[in-house]
N, C-alpha and C positions, 0 to 999 in steps of 0.2 A: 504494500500500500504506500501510496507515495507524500512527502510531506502537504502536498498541497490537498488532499487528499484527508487528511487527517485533521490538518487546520481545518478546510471546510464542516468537517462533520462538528468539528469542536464550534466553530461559529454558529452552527444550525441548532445545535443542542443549547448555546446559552440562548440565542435567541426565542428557544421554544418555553424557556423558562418564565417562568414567569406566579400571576399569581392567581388563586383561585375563589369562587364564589358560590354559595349555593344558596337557594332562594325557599325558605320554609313556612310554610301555611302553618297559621296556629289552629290547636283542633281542642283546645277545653281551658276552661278558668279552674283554676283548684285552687284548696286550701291546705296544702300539702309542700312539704321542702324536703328530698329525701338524702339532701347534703346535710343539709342544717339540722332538721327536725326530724329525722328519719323515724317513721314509723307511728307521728304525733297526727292527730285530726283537728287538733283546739293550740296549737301553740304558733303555727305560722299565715302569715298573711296571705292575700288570694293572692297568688301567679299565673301567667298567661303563659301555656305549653307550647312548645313547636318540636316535631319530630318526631321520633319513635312514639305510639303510642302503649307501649308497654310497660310504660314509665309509673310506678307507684310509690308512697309513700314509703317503699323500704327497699327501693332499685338501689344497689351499690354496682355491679355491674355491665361489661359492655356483652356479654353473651346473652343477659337480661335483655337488652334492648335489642341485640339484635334479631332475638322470636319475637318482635310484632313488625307493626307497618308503618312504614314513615314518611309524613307530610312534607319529605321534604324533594325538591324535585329531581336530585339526585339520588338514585336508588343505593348506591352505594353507605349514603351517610344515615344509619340509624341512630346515630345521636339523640342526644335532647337536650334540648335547650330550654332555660328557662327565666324570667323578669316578672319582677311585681306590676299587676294591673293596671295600667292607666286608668285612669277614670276621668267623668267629667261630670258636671251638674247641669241639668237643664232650666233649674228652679230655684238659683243662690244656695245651694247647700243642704237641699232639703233631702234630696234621692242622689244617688253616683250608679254612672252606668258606665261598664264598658267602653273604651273610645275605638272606633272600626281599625282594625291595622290595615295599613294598606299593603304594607312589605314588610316581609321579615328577612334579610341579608345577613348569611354567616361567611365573613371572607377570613379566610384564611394564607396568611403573605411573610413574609423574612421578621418585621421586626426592627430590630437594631441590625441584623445580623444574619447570613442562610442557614434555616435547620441544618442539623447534622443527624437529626431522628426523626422517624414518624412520632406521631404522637401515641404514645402506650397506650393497650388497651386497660379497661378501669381505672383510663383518669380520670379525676373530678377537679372540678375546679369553681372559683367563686369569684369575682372581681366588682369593685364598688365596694363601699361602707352601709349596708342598708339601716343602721344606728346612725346616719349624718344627717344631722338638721342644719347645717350651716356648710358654706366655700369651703372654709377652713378645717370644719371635719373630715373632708371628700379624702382618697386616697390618690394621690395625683397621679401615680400609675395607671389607675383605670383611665383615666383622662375623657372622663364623664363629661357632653354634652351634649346640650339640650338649643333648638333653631329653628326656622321657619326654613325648609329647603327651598331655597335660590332668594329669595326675600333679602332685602338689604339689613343687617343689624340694628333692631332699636331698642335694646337692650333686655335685660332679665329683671322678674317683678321679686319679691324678698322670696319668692319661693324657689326661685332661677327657674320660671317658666318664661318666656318671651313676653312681653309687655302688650301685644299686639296682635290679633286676629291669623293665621298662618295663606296665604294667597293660594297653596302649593297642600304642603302637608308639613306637621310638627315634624321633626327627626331628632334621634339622638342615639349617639355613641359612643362604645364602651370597649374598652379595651382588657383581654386577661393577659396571665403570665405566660411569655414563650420559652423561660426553662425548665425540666426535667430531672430526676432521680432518677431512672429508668428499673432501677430496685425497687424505693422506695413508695414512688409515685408521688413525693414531693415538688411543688413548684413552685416558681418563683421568678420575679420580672427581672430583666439583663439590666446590666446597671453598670455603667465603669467602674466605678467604685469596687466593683465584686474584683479585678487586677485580672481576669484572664481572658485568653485572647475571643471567646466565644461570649465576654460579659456575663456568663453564666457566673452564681457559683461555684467555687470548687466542689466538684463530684457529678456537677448536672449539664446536662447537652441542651444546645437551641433544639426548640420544635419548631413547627410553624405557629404562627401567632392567631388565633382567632380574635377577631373581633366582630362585635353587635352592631350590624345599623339597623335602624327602623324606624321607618314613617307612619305616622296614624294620617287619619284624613278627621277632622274636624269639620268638613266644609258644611254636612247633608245633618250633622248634631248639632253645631253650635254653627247654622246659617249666616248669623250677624258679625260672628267673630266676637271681640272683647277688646277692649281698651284698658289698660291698666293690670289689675291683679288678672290672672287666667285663673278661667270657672277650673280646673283641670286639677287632680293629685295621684300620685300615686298610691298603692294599697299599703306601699311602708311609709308613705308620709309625703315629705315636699321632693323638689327634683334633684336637691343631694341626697336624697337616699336611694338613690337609682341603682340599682344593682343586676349584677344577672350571674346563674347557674350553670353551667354545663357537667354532661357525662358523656364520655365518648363512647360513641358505637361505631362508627365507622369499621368495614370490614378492615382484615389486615393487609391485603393487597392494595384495595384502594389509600389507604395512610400511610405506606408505602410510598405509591406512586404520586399524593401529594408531596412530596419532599420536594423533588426536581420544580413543584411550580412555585416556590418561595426566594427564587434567586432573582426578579427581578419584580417590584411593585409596579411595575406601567405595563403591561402585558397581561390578559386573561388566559387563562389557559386551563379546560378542560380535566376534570379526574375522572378517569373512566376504573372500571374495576369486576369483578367476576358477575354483577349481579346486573350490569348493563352499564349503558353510556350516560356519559354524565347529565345529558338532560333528559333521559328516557323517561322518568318519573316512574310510577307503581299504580299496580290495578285495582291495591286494597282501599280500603276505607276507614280513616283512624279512627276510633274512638275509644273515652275511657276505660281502661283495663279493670277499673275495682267502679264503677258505680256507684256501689252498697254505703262504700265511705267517704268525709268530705264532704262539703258543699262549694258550689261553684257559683253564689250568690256573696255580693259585695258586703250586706249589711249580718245576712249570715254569719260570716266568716267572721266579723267585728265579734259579734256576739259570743261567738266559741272563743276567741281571743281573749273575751273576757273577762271569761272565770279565770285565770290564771294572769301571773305577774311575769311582764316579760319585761323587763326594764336593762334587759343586754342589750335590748332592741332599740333600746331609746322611747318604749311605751313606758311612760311614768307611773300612771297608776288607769285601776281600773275606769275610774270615773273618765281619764282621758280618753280611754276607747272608747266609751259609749262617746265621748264627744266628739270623735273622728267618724261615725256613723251617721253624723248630721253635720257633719261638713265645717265643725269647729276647725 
């Protein structure tokens, strides 16, 4: 084989590099966290699900998720994904209902840095402060935000929601950690500070990085838009406490064959894998795997909250939940 020859294929191979995107329907509201709360029905706030739906209050595994069916349009990613409920009032505070998602986007790209691993299977991971009531709380690695997509900036109301009606759709993005234990299953975000050459860590490798976007549409709930405070919160509170969940499903060949599309963030590029092509999507039909348990009702959920004291959460006392269920 000749040099010129080899050069070329090494040119065509960085070129093809690049980064990835999968686009996931949300399929239930629950009141279940089986990171945080595993196994609890009254201890955590409503979240909005996307992907595998095999997903329950006591999933710790990616074999788990990968025996159901997943919203997501890549058949290969049984993942789940998971975020506290947006909500919005239509009546200053009186009711909170769901706000429509328009998109749910899980891209997956280098980071600081190019994977040198798939991402193990039974990872889990968490990113955001869902305890932060204020800027200063946030965990600035998530690099939590909140915007009208394409809108010119006109700032954030004390809750860091947009001041202002959305033209488009509200978005907001979250970033987790893209280092690895590959033992352990420890992670943890790259950082110079860590001195090595991968910003990892000593002992952990880059993965690829996931991060959250997502747009709700407000246009068809709140027609008028808002001027000032936004009618809008989330189920752990105001927009610093934005958080989100992941458990990876992803088959092993596809997580795999994600690694090569993290060497370049201006490039999309396709993860194909044994279960089809990456936009093939699935024949099934998600829905709740436990039914029986849980409520997927907003004021509900307050109420099971209730009875008990979650003040890790940043819930103060009982009487505050009840006053988060009327839009205090």
């Amino acid at each position: 084989m000749s040099l010129y020859t080899l050069f070329s294929a090494g040119m065509l191979a960085h070129l093809a590099s690049a980064y990835t995107v999968i686009n996931v329907k949300p399929f239930m509201e629950k009141n279940i966290d089986p990171i945080v709360y595993p196994g609890s029905f009254d201890k955590s706030h409503l979240h909005t699900f996307y992907g595998s739906d095999a997903v329950t209050a006591n999933t710790k595994s990616s074999a788990e998720l990968q025996a159901g069916c997943t919203s997501a349009e890549n058949p290969n990613d049984l993942s789940v994904y998971w975020t506290p409920t947006l909500l919005y009032t239509p009546d200053g505070g009186k009711t909170y209902n769901p706000v429509p998602v328009m998109r749910f986007s899980a891209y997956y790209n280098l980071g600081e840095a190019p994977a040198e691993v798939a991402i193990p299977q039974d990872v889990r991971m968490v990113a955001g402060v869902a305890s932060a009531k204020t800027e200063a709380e946030k965990d600035p690695n998530a690099k939590v935000e909140w915007f009208c997509e394409g809108d010119p900036f006109r700032g954030l109301d004390a809750n860091g929601f947009p001041t202002q009606g959305c033209s488009t759709h509200l978005q907001t993005l979250l970033y987790f950690p893209s280092c690895v234990n590959t033992e352990t299953l420890e992670t943890a975000y790259k950082s110079r500070s860590h001195g090595t050459m991968n910003w990892c860590p000593a002992g952990m490798k880059a993965m690829p990085q996931l991060r959250f976007s997502i747009r709700y549409d407000l246009r068809k709930v709140l027609p008028n838009g808002w001027s000032g405070t936004a009618p809008v919160k989330l189920a752990s509170g105001n927009a610093f406490s934005s958080h989100g969940d992941f458990i990876n499903g992803w088959t092993t060949d596809a997580a795999e064959n994600m690694v090569a599309t993290t060497r370049d963030k201006r490039k999309f590029e396709g993860v194909n894998g044994k279960l089809g092509a990456y936009k093939a999507g699935t024949t099934c039909k998600s829905a709740d795997a436990d039914p029986s348990h849980g409520v997927s009702d907003y004021a509900q959920s307050v109420a099971a909250m209730s009875k008990r004291s979650l003040s890790a959460w940043g819930w103060e006392t009982r009487s505050r939940l009840a006053r988060l269920a009327h839009g205090a």
